[in-house]
PDB file of N, CA, C, O and CB in Angstrom:
ATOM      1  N   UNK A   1       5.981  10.135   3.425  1.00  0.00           N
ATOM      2  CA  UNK A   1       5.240   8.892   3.430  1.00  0.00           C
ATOM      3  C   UNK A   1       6.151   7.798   2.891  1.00  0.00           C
ATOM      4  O   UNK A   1       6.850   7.966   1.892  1.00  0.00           O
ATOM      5  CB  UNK A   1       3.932   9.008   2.591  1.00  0.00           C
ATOM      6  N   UNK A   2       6.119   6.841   3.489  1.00  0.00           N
ATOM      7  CA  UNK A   2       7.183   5.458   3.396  1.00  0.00           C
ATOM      8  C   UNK A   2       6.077   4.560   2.976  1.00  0.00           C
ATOM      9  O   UNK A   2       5.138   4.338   3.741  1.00  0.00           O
ATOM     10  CB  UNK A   2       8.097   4.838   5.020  1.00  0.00           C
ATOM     11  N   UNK A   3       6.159   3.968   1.641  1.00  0.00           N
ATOM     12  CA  UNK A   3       5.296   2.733   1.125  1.00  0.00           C
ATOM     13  C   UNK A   3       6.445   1.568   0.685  1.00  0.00           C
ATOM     14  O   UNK A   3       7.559   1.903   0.285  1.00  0.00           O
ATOM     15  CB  UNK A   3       4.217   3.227  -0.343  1.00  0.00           C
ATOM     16  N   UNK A   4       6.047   0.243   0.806  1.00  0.00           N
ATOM     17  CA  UNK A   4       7.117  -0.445   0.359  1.00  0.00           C
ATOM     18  C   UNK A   4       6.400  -1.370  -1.113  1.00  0.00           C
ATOM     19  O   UNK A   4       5.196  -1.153  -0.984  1.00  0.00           O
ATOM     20  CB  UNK A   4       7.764  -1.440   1.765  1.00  0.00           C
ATOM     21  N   UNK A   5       6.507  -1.897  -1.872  1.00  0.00           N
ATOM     22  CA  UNK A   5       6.413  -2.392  -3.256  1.00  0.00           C
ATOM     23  C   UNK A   5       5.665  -3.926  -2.454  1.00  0.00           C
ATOM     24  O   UNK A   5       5.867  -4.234  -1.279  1.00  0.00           O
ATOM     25  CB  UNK A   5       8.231  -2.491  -4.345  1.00  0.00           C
ATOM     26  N   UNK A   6       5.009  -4.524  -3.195  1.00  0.00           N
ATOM     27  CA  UNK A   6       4.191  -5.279  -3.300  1.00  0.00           C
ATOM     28  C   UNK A   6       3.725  -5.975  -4.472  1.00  0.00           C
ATOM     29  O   UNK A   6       3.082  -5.519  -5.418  1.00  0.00           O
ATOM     30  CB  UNK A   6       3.506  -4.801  -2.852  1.00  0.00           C
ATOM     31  N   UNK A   7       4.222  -7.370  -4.232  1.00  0.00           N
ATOM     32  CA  UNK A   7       3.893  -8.396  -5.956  1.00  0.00           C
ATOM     33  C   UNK A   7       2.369  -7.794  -6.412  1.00  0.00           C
ATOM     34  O   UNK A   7       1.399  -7.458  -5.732  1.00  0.00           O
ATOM     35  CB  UNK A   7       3.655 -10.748  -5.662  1.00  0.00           C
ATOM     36  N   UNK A   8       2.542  -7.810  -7.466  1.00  0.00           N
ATOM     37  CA  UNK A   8       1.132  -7.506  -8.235  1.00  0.00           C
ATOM     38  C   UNK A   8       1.081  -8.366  -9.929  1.00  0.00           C
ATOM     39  O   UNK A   8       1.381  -7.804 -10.983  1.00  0.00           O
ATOM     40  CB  UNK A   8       1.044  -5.501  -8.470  1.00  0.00           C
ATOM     41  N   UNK A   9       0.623  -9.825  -9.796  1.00  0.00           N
ATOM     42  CA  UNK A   9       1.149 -10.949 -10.502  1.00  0.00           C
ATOM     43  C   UNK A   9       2.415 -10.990 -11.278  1.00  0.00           C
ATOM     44  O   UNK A   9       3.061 -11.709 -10.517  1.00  0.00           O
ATOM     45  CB  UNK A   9       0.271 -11.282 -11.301  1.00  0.00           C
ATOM     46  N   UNK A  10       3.364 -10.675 -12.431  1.00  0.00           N
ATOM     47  CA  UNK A  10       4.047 -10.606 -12.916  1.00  0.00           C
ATOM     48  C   UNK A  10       4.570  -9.427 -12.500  1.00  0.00           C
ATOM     49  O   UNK A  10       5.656  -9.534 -13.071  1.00  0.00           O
ATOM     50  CB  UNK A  10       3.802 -10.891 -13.865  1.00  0.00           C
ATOM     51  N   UNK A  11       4.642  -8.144 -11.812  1.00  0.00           N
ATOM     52  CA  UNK A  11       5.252  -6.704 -11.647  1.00  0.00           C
ATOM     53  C   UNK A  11       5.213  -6.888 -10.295  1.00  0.00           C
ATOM     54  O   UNK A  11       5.000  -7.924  -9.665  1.00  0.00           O
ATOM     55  CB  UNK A  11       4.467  -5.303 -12.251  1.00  0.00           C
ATOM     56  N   UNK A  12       5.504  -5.468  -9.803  1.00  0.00           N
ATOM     57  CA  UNK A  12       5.534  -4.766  -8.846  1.00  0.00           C
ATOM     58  C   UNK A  12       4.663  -3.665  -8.720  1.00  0.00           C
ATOM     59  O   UNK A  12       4.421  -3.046  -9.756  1.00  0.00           O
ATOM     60  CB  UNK A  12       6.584  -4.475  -8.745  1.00  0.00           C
ATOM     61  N   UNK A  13       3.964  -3.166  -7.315  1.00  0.00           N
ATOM     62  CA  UNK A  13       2.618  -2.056  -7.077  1.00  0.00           C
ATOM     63  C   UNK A  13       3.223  -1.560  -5.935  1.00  0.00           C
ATOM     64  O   UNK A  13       3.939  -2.164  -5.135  1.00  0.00           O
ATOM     65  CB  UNK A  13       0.856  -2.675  -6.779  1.00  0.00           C
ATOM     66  N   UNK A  14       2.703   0.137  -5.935  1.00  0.00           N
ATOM     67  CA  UNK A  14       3.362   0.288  -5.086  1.00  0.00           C
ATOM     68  C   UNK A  14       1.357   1.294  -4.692  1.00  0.00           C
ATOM     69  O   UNK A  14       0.850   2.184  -5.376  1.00  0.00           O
ATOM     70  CB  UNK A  14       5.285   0.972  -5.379  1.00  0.00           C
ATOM     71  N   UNK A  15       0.957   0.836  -3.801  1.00  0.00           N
ATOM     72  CA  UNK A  15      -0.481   0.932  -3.305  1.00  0.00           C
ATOM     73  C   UNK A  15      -0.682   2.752  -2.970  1.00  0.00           C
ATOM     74  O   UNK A  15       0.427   3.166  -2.632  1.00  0.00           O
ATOM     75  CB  UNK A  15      -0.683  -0.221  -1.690  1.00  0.00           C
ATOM     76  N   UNK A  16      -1.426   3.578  -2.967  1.00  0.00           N
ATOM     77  CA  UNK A  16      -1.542   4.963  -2.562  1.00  0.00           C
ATOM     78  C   UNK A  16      -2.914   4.894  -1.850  1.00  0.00           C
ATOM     79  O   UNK A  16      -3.919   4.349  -2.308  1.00  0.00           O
ATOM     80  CB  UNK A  16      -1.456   6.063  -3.831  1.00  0.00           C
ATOM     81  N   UNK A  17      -2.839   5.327  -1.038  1.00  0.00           N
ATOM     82  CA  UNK A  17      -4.073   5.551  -0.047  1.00  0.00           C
ATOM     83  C   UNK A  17      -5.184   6.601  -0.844  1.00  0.00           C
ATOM     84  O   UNK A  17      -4.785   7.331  -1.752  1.00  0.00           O
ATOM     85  CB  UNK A  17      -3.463   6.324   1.556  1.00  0.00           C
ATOM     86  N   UNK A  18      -6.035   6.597  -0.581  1.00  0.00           N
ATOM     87  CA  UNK A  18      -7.017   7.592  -0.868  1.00  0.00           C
ATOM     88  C   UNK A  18      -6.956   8.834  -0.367  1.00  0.00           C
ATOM     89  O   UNK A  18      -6.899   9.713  -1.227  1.00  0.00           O
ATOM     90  CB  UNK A  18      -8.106   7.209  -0.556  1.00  0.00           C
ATOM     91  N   UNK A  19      -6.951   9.126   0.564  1.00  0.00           N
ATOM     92  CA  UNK A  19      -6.462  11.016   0.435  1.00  0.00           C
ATOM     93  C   UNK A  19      -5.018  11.389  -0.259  1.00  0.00           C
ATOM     94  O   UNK A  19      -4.645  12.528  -0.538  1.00  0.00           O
ATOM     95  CB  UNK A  19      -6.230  11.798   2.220  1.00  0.00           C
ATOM     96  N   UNK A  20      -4.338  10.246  -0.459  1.00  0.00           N
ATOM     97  CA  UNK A  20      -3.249  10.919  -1.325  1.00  0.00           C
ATOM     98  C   UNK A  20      -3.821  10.918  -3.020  1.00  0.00           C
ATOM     99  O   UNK A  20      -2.977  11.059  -3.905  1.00  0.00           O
ATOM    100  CB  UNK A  20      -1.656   9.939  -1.123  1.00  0.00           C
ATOM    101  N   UNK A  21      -4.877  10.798  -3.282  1.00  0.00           N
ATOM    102  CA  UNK A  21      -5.371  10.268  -4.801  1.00  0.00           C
ATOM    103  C   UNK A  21      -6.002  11.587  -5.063  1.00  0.00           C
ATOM    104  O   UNK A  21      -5.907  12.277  -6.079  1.00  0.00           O
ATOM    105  CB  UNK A  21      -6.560   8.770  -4.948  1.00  0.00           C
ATOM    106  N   UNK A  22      -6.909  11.902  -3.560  1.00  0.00           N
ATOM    107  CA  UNK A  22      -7.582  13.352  -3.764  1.00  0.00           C
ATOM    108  C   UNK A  22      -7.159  14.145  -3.880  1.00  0.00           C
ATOM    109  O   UNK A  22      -7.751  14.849  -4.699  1.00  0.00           O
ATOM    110  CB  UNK A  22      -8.188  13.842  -3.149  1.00  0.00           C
ATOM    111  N   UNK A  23      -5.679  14.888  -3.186  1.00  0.00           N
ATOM    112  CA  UNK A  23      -4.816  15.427  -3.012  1.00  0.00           C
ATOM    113  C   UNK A  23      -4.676  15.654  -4.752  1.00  0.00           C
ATOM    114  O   UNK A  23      -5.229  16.614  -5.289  1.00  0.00           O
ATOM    115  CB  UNK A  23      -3.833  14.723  -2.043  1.00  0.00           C
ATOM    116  N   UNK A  24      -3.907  14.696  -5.501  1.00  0.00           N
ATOM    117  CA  UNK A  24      -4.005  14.523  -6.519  1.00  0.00           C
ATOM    118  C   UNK A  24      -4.872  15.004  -7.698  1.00  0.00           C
ATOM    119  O   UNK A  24      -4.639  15.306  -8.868  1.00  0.00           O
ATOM    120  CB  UNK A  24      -3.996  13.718  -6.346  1.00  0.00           C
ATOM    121  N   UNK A  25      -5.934  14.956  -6.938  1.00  0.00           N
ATOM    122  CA  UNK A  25      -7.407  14.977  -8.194  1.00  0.00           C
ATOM    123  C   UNK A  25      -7.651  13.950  -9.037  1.00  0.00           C
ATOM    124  O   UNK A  25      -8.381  13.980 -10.027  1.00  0.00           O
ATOM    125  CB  UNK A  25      -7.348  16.089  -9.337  1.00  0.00           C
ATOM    126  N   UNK A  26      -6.818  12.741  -8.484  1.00  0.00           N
ATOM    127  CA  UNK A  26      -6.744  11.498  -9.496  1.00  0.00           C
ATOM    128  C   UNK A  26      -8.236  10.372  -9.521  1.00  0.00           C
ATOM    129  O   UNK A  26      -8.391   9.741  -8.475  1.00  0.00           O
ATOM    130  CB  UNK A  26      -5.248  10.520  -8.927  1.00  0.00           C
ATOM    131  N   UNK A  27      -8.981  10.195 -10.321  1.00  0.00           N
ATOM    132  CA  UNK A  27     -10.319   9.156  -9.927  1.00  0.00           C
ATOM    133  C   UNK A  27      -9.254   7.829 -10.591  1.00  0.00           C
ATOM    134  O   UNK A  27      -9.224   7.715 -11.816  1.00  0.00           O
ATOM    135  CB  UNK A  27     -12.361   9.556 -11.023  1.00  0.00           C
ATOM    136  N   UNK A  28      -8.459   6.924  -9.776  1.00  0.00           N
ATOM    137  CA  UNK A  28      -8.228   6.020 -10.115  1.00  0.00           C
ATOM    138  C   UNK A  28      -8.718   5.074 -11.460  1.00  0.00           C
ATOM    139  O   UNK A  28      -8.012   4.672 -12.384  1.00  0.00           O
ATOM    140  CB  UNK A  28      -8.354   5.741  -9.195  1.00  0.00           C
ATOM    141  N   UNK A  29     -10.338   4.843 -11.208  1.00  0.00           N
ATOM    142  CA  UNK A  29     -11.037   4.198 -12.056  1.00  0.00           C
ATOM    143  C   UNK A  29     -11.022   4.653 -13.503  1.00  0.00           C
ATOM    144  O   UNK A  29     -11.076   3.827 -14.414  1.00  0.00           O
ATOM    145  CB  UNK A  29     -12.211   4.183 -11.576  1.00  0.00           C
ATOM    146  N   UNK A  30     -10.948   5.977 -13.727  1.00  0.00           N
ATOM    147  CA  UNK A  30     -11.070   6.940 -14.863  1.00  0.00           C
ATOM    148  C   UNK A  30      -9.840   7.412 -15.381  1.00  0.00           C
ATOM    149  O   UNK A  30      -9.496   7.326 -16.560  1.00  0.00           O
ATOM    150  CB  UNK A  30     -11.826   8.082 -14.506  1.00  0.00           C
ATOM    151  N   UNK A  31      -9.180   7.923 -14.437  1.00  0.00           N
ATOM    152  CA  UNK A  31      -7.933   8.815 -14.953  1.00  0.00           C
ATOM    153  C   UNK A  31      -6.304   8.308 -15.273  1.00  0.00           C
ATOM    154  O   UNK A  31      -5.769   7.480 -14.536  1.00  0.00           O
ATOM    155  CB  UNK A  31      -7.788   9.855 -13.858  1.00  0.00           C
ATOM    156  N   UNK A  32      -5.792   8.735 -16.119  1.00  0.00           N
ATOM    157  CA  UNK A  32      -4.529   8.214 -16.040  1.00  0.00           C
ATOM    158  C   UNK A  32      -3.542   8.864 -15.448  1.00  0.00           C
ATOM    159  O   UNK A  32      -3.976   9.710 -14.666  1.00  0.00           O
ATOM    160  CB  UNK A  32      -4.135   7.958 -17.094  1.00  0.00           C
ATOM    161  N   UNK A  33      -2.435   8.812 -15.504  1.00  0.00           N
ATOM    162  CA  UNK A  33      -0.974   9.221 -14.377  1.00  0.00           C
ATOM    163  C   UNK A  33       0.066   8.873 -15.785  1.00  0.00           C
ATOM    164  O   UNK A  33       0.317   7.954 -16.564  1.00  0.00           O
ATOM    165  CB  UNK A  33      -0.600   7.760 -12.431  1.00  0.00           C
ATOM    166  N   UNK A  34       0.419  10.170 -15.519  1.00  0.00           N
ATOM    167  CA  UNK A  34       2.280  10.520 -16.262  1.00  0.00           C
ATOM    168  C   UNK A  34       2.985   9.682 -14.953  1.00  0.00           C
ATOM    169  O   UNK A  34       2.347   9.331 -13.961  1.00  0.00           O
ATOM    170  CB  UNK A  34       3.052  12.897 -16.340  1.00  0.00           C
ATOM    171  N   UNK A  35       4.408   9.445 -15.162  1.00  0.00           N
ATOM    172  CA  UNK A  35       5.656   8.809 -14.469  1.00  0.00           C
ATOM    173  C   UNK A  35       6.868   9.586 -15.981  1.00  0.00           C
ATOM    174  O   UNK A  35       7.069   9.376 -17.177  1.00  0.00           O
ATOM    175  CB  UNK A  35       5.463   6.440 -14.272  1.00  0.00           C
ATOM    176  N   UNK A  36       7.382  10.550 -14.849  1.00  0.00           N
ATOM    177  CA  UNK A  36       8.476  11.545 -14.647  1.00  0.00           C
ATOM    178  C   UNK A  36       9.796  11.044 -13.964  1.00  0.00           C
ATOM    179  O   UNK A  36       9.548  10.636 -12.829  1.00  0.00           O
ATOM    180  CB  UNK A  36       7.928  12.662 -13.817  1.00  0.00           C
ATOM    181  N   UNK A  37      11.213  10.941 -14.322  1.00  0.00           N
ATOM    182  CA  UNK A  37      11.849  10.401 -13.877  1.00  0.00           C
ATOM    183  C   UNK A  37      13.358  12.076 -13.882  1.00  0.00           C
ATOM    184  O   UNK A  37      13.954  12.789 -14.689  1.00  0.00           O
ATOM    185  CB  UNK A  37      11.827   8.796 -14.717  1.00  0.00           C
ATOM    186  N   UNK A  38      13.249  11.863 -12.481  1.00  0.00           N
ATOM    187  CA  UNK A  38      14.449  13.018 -12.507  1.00  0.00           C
ATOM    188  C   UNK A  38      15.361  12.590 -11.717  1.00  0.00           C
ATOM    189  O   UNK A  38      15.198  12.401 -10.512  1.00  0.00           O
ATOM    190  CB  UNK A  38      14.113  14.472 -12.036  1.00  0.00           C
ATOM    191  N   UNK A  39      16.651  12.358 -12.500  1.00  0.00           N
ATOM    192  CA  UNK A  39      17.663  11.502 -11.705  1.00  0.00           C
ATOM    193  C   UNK A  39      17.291  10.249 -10.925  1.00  0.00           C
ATOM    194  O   UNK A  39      17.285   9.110 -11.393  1.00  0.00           O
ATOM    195  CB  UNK A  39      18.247  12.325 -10.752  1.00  0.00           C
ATOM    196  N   UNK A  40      17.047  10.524  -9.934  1.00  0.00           N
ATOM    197  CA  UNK A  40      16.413   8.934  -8.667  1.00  0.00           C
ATOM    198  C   UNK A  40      14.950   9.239  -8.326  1.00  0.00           C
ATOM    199  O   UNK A  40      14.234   8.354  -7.858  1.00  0.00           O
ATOM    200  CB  UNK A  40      17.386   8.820  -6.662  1.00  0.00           C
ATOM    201  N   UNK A  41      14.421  10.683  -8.591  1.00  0.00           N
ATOM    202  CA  UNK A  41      13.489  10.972  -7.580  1.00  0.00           C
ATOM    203  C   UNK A  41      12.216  10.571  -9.204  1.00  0.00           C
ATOM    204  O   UNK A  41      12.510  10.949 -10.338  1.00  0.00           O
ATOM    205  CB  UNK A  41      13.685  12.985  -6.560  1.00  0.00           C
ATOM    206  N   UNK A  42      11.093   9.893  -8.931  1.00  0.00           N
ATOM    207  CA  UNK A  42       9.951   9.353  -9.639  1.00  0.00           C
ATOM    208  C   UNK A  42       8.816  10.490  -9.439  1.00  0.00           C
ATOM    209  O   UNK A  42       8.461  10.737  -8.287  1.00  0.00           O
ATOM    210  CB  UNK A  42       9.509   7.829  -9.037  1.00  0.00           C
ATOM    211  N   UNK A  43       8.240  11.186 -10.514  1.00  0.00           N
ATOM    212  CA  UNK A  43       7.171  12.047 -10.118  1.00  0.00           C
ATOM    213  C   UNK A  43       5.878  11.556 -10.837  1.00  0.00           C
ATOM    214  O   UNK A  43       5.806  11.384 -12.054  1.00  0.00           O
ATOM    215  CB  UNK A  43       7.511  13.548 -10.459  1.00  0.00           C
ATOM    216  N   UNK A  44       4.958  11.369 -10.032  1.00  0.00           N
ATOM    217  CA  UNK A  44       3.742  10.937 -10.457  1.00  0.00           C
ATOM    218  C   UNK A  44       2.594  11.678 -10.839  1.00  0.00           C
ATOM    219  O   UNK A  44       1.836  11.584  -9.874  1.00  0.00           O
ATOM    220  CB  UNK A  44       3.391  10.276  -9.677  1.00  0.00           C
ATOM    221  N   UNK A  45       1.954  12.487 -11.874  1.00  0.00           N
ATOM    222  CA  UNK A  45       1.257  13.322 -12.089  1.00  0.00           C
ATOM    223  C   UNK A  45      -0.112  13.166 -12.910  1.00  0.00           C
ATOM    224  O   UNK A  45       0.065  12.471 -13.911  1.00  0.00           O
ATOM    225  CB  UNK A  45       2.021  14.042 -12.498  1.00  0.00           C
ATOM    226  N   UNK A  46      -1.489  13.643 -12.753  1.00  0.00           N
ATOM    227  CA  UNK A  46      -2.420  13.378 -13.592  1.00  0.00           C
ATOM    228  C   UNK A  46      -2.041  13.697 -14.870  1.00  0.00           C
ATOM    229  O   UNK A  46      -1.206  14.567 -15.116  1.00  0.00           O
ATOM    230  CB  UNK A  46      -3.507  13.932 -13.262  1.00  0.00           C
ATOM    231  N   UNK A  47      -2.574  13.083 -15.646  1.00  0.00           N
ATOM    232  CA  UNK A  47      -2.297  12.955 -17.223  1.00  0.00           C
ATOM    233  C   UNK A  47      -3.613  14.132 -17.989  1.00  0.00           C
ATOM    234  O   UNK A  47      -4.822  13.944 -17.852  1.00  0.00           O
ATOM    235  CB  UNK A  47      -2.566  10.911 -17.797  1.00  0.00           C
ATOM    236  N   UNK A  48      -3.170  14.975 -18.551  1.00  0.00           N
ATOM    237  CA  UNK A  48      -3.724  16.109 -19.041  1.00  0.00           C
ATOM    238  C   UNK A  48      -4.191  15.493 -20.537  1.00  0.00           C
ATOM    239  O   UNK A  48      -3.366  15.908 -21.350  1.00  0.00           O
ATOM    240  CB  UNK A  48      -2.622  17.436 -19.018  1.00  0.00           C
ATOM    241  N   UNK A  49      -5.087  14.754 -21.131  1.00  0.00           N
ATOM    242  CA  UNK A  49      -5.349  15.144 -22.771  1.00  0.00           C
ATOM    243  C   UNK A  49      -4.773  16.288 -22.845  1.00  0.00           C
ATOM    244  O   UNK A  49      -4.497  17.198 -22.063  1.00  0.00           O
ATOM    245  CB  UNK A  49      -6.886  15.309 -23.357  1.00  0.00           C
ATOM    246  N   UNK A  50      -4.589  15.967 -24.417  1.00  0.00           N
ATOM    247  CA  UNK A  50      -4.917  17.220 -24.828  1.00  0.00           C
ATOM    248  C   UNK A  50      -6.017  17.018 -26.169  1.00  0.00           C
ATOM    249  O   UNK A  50      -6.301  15.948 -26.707  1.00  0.00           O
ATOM    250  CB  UNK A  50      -3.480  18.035 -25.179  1.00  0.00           C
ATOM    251  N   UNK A  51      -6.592  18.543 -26.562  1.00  0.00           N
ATOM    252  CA  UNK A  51      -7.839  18.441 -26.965  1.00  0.00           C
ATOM    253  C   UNK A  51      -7.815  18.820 -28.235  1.00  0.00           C
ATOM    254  O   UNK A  51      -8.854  18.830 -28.895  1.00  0.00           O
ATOM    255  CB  UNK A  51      -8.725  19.107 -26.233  1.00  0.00           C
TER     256      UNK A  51
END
C-alpha cells in the first residue's frame, strides 16, 4: 500500500483507511499506537497498557 503525507495544521498525517485499522484491532477514537523505528522501515502497533 502506497500513501503519500498530507499537511495536518503544523505536522504531517499520513491517513489509514479503515480495513487497515481493523486488520489492526485499532478503534482510532479509543486506542493508542506505539511507532517503532528499525533502521528506515516505521512499525506501527496497538499500544498494550499494562496493568
Amino acid at each position: 500500500m502506497i500513501r503519500r503525507f498530507q499537511r495536518s495544521g503544523n505536522g504531517w498525517a499520513i491517513f489509514l483507511p479503515k480495513p487497515l485499522l481493523e486488520l489492526l484491532k485499532v478503534d482510532p477514537e479509543n486506542d493508542q499506537v506505539e511507532l517503532e523505528f528499525e533502521g528506515d522501515v516505521l512499525k506501527i502497533k496497538k499500544h498494550k497498557e499494562e496493568k
